[in-house]
C-alpha positions as CSV (number, residue, x, y, z in Angstrom):
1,X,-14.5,-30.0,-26.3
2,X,-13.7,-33.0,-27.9
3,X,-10.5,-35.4,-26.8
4,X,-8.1,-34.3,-28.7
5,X,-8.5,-30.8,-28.3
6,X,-8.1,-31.2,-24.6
7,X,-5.0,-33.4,-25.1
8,X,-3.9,-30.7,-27.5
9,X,-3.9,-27.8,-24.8
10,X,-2.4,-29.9,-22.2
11,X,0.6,-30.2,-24.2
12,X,0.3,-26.6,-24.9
13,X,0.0,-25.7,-20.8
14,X,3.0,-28.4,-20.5
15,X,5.1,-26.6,-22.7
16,X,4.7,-23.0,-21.5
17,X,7.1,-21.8,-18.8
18,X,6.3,-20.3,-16.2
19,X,7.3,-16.4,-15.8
20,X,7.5,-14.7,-12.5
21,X,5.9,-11.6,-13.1
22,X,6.6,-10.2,-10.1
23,X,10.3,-10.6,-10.2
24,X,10.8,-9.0,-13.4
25,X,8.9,-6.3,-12.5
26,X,11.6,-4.1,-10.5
27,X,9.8,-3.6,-7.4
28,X,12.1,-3.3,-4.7
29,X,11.2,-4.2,-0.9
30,X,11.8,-1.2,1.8
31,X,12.7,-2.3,5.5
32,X,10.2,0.6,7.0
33,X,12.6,-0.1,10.5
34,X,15.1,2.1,8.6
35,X,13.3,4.7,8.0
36,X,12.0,4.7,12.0
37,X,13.5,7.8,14.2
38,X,14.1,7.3,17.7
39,X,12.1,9.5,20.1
40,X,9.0,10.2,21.8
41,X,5.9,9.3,20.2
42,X,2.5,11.8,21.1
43,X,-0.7,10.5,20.5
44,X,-3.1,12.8,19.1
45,X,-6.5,12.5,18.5
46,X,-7.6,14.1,15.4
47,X,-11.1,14.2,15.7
48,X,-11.7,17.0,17.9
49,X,-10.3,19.1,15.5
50,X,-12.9,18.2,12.9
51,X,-15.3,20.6,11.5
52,X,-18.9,19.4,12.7
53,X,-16.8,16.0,13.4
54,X,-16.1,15.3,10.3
55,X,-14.0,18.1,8.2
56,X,-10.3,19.0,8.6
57,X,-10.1,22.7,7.3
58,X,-6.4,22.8,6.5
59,X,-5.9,26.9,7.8
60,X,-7.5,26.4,11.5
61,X,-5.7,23.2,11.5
62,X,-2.3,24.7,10.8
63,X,-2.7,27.6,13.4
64,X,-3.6,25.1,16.1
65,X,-0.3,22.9,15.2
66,X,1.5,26.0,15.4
67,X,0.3,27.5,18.5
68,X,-0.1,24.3,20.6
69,X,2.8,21.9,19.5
């Protein structure tokens, strides 16, 4: 790249504002402590419910839920 090409496209970078993406793009931030309900918290360990340890089948899972909790 010769000289003045590189002087060219530092006045170019220079120039060129700066746009925060981010802020334009709408996103909104969600304070998850507000969403948080009081109470008791059970601690359930999902993997002896697993199919051969590693499938959850959705019916027998259900039925379980609805019989024991």
């Amino acid at each position: 790249m010769s000289l003045h090409l590189n002087t060219y496209i530092s006045i170019l970078i220079s120039k060129m504002e700066i746009v925060n993406k981010v802020t334009l793009s709408g996103i909104i931030t969600i304070n998850l402590e507000e969403f948080y309900s009081q109470g008791e918290r059970v601690l359930f360990d999902i993997k002896e419910r697993l199919f051969q340890g590693l499938i959850l089948k959705e019916k027998d899972f259900r039925e379980f839920v609805k019989n024991e909790y």
